[in-house]
GUBABA-621182 format. One record per residue (C-alpha): residue number from 1; residue in one letter; x, y, z. Coordinates in nm, 2 decimals, m for minus. Layout:
BEGIN
 resi resn     c1     c2     c3
  NUM    a      X      Y      Z
...
END
This chain:
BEGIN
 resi resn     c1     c2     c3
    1    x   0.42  m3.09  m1.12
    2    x   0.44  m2.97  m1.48
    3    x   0.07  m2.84  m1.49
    4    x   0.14  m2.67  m1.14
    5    x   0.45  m2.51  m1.25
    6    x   0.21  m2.38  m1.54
    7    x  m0.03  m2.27  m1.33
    8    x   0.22  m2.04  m1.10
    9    x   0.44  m1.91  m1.44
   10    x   0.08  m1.78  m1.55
   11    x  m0.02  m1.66  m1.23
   12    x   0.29  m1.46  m1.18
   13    x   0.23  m1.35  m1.55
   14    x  m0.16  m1.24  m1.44
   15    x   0.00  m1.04  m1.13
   16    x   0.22  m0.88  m1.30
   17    x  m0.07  m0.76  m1.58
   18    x  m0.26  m0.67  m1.30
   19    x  m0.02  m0.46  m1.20
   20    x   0.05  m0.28  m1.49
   21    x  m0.31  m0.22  m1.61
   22    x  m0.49  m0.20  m1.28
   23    x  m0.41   0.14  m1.14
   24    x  m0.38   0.48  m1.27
   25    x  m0.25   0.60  m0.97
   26    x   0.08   0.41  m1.04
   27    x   0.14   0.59  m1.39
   28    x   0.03   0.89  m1.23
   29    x   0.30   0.82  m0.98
   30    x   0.52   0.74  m1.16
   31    x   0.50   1.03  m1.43
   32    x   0.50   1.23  m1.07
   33    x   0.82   1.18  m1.03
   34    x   0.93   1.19  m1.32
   35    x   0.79   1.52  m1.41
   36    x   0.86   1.68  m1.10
   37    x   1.15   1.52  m0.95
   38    x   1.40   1.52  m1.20
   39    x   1.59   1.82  m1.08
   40    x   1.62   1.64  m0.69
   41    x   1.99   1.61  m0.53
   42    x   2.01   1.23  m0.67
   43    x   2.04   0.92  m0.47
   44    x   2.43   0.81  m0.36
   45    x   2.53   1.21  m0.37
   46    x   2.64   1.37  m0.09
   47    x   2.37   1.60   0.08
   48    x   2.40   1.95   0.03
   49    x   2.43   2.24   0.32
   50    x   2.18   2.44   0.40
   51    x   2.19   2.79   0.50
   52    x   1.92   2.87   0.66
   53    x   1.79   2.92   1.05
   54    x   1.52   2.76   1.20
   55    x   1.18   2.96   1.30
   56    x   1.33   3.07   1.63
   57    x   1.64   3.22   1.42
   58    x   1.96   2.95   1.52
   59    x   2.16   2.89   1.28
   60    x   2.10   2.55   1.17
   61    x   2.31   2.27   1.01
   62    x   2.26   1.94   0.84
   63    x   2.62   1.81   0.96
   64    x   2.48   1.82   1.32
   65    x   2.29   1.53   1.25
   66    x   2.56   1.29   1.06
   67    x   2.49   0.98   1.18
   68    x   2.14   0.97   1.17
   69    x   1.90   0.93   0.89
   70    x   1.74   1.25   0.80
   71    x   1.41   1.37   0.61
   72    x   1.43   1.70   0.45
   73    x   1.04   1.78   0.39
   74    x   1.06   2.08   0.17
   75    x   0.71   2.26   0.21
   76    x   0.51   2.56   0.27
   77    x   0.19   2.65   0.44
   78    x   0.06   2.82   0.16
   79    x   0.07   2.48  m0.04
   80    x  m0.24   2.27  m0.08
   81    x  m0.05   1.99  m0.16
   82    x   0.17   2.00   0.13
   83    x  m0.09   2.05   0.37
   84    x  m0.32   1.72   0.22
   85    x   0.02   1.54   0.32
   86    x   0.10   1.67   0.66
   87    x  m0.11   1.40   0.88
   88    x   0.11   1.12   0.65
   89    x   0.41   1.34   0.74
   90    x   0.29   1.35   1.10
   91    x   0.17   0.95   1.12
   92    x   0.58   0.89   0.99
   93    x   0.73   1.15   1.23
   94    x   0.57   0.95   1.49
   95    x   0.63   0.60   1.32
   96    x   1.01   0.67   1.26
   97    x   1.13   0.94   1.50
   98    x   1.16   0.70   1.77
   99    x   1.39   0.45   1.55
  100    x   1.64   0.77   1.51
  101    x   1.49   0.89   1.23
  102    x   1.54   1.30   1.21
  103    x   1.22   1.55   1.04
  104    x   1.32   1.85   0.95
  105    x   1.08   2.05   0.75
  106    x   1.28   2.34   0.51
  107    x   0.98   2.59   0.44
  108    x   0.91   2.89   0.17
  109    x   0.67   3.11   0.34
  110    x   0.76   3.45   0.34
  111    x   0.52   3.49   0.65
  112    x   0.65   3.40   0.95
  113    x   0.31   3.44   1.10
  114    x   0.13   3.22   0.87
  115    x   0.43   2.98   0.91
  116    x   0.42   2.92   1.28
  117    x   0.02   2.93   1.28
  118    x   0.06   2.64   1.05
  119    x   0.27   2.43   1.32
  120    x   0.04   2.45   1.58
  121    x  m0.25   2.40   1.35
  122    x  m0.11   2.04   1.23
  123    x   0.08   1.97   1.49
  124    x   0.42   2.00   1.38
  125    x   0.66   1.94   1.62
  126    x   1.02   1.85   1.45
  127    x   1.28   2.13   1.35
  128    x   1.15   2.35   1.10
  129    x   1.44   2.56   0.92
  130    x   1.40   2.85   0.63
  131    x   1.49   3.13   0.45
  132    x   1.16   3.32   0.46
  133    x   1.17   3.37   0.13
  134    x   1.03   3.24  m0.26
  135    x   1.11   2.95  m0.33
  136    x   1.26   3.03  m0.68
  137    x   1.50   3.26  m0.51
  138    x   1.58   3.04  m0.21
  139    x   1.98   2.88  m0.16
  140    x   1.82   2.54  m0.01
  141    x   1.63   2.52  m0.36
  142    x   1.89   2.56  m0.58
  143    x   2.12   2.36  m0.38
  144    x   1.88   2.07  m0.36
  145    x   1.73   2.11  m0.72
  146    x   1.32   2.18  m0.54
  147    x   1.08   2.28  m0.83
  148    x   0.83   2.18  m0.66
  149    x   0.65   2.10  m0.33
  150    x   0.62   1.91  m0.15
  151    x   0.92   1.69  m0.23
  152    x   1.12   1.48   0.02
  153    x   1.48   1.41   0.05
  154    x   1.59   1.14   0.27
  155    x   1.93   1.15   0.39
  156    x   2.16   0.89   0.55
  157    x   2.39   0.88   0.84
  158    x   2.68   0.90   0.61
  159    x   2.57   1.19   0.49
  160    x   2.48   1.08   0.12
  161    x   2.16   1.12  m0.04
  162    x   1.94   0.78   0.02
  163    x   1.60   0.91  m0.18
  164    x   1.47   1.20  m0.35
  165    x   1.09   1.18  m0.40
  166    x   0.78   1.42  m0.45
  167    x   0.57   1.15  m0.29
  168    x   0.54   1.04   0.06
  169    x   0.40   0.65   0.02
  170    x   0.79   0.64  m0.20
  171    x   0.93   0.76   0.14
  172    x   0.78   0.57   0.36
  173    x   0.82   0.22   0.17
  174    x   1.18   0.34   0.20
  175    x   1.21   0.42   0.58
  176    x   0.99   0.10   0.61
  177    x   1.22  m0.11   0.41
  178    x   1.55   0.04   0.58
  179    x   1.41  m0.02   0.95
  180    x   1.22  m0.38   0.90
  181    x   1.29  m0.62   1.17
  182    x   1.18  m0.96   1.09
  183    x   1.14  m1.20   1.36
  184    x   1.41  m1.47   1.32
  185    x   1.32  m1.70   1.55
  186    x   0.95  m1.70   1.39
  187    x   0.94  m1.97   1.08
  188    x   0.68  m2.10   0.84
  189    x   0.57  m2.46   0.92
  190    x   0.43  m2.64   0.63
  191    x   0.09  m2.80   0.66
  192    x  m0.09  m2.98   0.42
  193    x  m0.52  m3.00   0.49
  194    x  m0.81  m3.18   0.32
  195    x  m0.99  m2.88   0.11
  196    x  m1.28  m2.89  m0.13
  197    x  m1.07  m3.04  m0.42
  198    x  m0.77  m3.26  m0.26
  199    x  m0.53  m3.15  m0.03
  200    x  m0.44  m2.79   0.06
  201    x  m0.07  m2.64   0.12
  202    x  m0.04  m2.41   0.39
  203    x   0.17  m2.25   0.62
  204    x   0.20  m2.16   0.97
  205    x   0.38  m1.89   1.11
  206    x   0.33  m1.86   1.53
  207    x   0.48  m1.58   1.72
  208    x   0.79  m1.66   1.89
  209    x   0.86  m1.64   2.25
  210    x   0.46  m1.67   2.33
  211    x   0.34  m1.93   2.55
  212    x  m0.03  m2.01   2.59
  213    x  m0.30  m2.02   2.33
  214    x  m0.28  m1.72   2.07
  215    x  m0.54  m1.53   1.88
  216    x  m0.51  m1.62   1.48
  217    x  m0.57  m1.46   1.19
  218    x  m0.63  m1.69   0.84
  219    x  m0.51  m1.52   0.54
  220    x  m0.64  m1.57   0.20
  221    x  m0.49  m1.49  m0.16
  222    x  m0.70  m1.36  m0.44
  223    x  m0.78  m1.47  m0.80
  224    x  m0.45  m1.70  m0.93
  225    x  m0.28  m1.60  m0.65
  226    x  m0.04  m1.82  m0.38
  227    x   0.01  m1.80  m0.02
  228    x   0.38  m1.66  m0.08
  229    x   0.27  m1.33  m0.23
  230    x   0.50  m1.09  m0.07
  231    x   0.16  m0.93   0.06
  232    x   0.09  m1.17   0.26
  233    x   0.43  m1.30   0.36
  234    x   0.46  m0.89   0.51
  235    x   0.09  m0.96   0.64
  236    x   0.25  m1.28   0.85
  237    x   0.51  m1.08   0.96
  238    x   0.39  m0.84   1.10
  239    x   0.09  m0.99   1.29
  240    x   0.37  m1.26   1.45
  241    x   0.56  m0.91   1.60
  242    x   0.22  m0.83   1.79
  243    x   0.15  m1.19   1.91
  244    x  m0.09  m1.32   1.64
  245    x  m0.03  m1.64   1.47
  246    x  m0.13  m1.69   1.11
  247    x  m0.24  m1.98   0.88
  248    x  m0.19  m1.90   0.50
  249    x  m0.26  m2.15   0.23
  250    x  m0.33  m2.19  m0.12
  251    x  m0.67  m2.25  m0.25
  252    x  m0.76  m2.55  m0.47
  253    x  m0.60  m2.58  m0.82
  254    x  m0.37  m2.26  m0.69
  255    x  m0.02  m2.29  m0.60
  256    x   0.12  m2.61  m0.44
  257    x  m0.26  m2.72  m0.37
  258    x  m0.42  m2.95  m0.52
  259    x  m0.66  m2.94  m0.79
  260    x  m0.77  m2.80  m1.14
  261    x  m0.79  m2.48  m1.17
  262    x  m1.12  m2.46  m1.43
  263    x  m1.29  m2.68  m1.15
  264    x  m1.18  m2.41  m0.91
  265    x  m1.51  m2.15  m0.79
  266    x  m1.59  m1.92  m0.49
  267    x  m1.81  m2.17  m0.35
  268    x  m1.56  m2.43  m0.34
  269    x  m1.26  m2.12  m0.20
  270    x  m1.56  m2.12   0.09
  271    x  m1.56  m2.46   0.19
  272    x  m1.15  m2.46   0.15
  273    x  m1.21  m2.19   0.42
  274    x  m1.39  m2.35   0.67
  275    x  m1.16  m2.63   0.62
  276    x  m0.89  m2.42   0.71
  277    x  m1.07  m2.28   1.01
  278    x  m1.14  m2.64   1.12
  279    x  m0.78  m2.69   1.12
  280    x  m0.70  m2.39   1.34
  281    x  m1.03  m2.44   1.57
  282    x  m0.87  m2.77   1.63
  283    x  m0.51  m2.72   1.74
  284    x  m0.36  m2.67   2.07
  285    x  m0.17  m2.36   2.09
  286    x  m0.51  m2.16   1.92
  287    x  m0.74  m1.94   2.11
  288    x  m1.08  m2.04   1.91
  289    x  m1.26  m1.71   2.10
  290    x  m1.01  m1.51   1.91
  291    x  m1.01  m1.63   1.51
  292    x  m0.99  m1.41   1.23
  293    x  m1.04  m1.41   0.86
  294    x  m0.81  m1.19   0.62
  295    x  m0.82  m1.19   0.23
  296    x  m0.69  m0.99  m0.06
  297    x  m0.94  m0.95  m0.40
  298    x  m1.12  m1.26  m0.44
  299    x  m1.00  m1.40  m0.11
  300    x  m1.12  m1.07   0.07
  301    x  m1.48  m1.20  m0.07
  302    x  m1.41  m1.55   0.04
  303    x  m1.32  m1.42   0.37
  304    x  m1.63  m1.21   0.38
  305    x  m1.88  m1.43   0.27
  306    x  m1.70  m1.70   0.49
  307    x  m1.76  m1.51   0.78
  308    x  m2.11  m1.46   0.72
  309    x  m2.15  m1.83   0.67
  310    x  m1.97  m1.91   1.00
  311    x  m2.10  m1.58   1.22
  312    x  m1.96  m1.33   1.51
  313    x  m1.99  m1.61   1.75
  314    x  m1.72  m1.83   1.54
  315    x  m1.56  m1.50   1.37
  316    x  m1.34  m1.24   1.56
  317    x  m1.24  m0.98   1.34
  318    x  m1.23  m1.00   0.98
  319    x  m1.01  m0.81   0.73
  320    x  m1.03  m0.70   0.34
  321    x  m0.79  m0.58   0.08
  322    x  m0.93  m0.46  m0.23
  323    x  m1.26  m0.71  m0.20
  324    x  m1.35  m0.84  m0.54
  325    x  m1.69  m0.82  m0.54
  326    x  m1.67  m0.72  m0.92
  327    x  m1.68  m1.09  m1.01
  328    x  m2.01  m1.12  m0.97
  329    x  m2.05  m0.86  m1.23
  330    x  m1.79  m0.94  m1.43
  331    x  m1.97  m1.28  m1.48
  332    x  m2.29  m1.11  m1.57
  333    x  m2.12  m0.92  m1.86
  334    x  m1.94  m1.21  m2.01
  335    x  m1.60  m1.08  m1.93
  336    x  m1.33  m1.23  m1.69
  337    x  m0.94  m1.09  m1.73
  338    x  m1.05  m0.99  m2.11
  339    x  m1.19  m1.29  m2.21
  340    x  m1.55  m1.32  m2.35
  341    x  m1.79  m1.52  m2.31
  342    x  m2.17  m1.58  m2.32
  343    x  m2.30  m1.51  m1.94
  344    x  m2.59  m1.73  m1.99
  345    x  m2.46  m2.01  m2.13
  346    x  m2.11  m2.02  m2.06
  347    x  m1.85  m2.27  m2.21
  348    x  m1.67  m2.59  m2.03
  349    x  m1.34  m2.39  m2.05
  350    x  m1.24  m2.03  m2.08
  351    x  m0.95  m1.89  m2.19
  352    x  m0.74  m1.67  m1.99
  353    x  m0.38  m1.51  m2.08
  354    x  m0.40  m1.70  m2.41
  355    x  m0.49  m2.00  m2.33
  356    x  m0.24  m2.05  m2.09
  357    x  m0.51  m2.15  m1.80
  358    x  m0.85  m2.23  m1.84
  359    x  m1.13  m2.09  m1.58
  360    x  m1.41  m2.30  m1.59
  361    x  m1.76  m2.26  m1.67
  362    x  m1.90  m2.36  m1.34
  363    x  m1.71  m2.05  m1.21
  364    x  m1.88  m1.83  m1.42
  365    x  m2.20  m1.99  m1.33
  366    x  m2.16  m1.97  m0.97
  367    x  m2.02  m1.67  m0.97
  368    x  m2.36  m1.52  m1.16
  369    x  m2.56  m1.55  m0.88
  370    x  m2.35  m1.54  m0.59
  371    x  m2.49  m1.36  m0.32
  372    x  m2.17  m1.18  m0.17
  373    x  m2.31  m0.89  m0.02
  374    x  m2.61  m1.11   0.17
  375    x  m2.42  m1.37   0.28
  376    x  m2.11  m1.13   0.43
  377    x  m2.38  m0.96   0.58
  378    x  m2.48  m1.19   0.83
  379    x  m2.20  m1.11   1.01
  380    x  m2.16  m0.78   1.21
  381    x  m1.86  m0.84   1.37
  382    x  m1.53  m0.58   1.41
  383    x  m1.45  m0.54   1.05
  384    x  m1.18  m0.34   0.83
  385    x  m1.13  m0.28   0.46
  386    x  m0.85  m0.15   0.30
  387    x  m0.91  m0.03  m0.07
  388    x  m0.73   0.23  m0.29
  389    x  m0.88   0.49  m0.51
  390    x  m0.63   0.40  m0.81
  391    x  m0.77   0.06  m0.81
  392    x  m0.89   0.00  m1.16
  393    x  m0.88  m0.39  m1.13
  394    x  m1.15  m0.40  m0.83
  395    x  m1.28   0.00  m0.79
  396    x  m1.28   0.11  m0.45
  397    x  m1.69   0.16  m0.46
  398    x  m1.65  m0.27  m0.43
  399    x  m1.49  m0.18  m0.07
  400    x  m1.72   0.15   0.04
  401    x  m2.02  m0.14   0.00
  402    x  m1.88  m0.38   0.23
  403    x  m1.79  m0.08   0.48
  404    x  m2.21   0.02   0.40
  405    x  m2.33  m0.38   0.47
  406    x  m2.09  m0.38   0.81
  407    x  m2.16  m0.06   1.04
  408    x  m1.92   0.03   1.28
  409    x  m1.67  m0.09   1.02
  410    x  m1.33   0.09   0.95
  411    x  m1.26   0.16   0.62
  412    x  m0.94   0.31   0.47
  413    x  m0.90   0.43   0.15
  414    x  m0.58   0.51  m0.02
  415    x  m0.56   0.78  m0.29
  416    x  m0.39   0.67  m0.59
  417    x  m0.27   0.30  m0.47
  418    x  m0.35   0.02  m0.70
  419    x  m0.49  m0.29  m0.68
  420    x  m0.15  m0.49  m0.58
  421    x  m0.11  m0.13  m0.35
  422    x   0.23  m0.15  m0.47
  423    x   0.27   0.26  m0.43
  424    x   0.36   0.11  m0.09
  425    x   0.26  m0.24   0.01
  426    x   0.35  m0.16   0.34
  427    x   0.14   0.06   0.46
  428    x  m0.16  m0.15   0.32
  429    x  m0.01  m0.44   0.57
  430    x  m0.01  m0.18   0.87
  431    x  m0.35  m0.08   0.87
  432    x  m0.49  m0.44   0.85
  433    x  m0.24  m0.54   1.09
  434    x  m0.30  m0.26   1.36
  435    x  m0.66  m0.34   1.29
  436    x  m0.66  m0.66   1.39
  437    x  m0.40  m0.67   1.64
  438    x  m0.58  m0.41   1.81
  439    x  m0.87  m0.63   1.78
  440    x  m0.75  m0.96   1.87
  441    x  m0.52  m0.87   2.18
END
């Protein structure tokens, strides 16, 4: 118990580097904000009027919607920016609207021509509202402190400011966060397996209300990772809401598994995998036609290479987040998390974070010649990967090469998100999700 509670304190401690060195996209966000947000009506203030008419010329008031939730997208069609955001802007309208959320774009042209032209072009359907005016010299500015655009202020029923932000994913994790629904009646149930290296801890989460046997997705964490990474938990979630049931475990020498982690290597992750999928294949309440195989970073290669092993005839769908396929090369060049080490004759034990875990050297030499890309390509089932441009831990070139080894797959990249997507997890979860329950059901 004392090693294992070593094991997570490091691996939280390795997450949380990862995090902070793994994406440019999250300074950049970050310093965003911070550049260009800091003159923003501030959160827990009560929301400015505005004195404006909408583009048919009625007057227009923010008091008409108290008791809603509101999202004042303050734009123009003369900004590149703001159109490169509009299908986001769009995909939330249609996300949200329906929950009682209330778009209303506040715009700066000074064409009303160019203005409307730009509605119809992008579809924009919710109330748009304006001065037609500059910006610099508009009332709705100066009243809400815009120095730039796009920026988004997100109003609550009460009335009071609930975000100010100059970028969407901020928004949506908001919106997403404010409207979640989690299943009650849907639990965890622990399960413990026989894996590679001793016994495996797992959990079960099954959709509630569903009779029958269910489709089944089998999610896998990455490098010193757990199966309650708040990824994955969201991951669970949301498959359960569209029917799906979900085994996720921890991989030998990870977590509450069992196991030494410096014995721990991809091959072995692969045969924790099928045992997994042995598990699920075997139970009652699964529908073995309909299986699929899900992994973030190193397990999104265990996943891929597991599917390979197994096929499309035993695979249904299979899912990557940020696929680490860089360990391979990392391995070649001697360097894993910063440490160093001689690729061709590595030793017993490698330090990571200090010497607070040990990888061993079998890892390194397995990982040297691991054929990732052959072996995931034996299968050429429905596929997705996931990947963000701001990735610096894994770059997003790992992801374009699974999406070139699988045609006919769907591939999503996300500008700017990191490797833990933490700009907005939640989005990340969607677009596997959607994937697969599209795919499954």
């Amino acid at each position: 118990m004392k090693s294992m509670r070593k094991l997570r304190r490091a691996g939280t401690l390795l997450l949380l580097a990862a995090t902070l060195t793994s994406t440019p996209a999250r300074t950049f966000a970050q310093d965003f904000d911070s550049k260009y947000a800091t003159e923003l009506v501030k959160a827990g203030t009560e929301a400015p009027q505005l004195k404006v008419k909408t583009i048919n010329g009625k007057a227009f008031s923010i008091k008409s919607l108290r008791g809603k939730y509101v999202v004042l997208d303050f734009w123009a069609s003369w900004c590149p920016d703001c159109r490169r955001d509009i299908p986001e802007m769009v995909r939330m309208y249609n996300k949200f609207h329906g929950k009682g959320v209330e778009f209303v774009g506040v715009s700066y042209d000074t064409d009303k021509g160019a203005w409307a032209a730009a509605l119809k072009k992008y579809g924009i359907t919710w109330t748009q509202v304006g001065e037609l005016t500059k910006m610099r010299q508009s009332l709705s500015a100066q009243a809400y402190g815009v120095n730039w655009i796009p920026s988004m202020v997100l109003v609550g029923p009460d009335g009071k400011v609930v975000l100010s932000t100059v970028l969407w994913p901020k928004l949506e994790r908001t919106l997403t966060e404010l409207f979640a629904q989690k299943d009650a009646a849907a639990a965890d149930s622990p399960v413990t397996i026989d894996g590679a290296k001793g016994k495996l801890s797992g959990l079960v989460r099954r959709p509630s209300g569903v009779t029958g046997r269910v489709p089944v997705t089998i999610i896998m964490h990455g490098f010193m990772g757990n199966k309650n990474e708040r990824m994955l938990a969201l991951l669970a979630d949301s498959l359960a809401a569209r029917g799906i049931a979900s085994v996720r475990f921890d991989f030998n020498g990870h977590g509450q598994s069992e196991g030494k982690f410096e014995e721990m290597t991809v091959p072995n992750e692969i045969e924790d995998a099928k045992k997994i999928y042995a598990y699920v294949a075997s139970q009652p309440w699964a529908d073995t036609t309909r299986i699929a195989l899900a992994g973030h970073s190193q397990g999104g290669v265990v996943s891929a290479m597991t599917a390979g092993e197994l096929g499309h005839g035993r695979v249904a769908a299979v899912a990557l987040l940020a696929p680490a396929a860089v360990l391979r090369d990392d391995a070649i060049r001697g360097n894993t998390m910063g440490s160093m080490y001689n690729p061709l004759d590595p030793p017993a034990r490698i330090p990571l974070m200090g010497g607070r875990l040990n990888l061993g050297g079998d890892y390194v030499r397995t990982a040297f010649r691991l054929p990732i890309y052959e072996t995931a390509a034996k299968y050429q089932g429905p596929a997705c990967i996931v990947h963000g441009t701001g990735d610096r831990v894994v770059p997003y070139t790992y992801g374009e090469r699974f999406h070139e080894i699988w045609p006919g797959s769907r591939y999503t990249e996300l500008p700017g998100y990191d490797h833990a997507f933490s700009q907005d997890v939640y989005r990340a979860v969607e677009l596997i999700s959607e994937f697969l329950g599209e795919t499954l059901r």
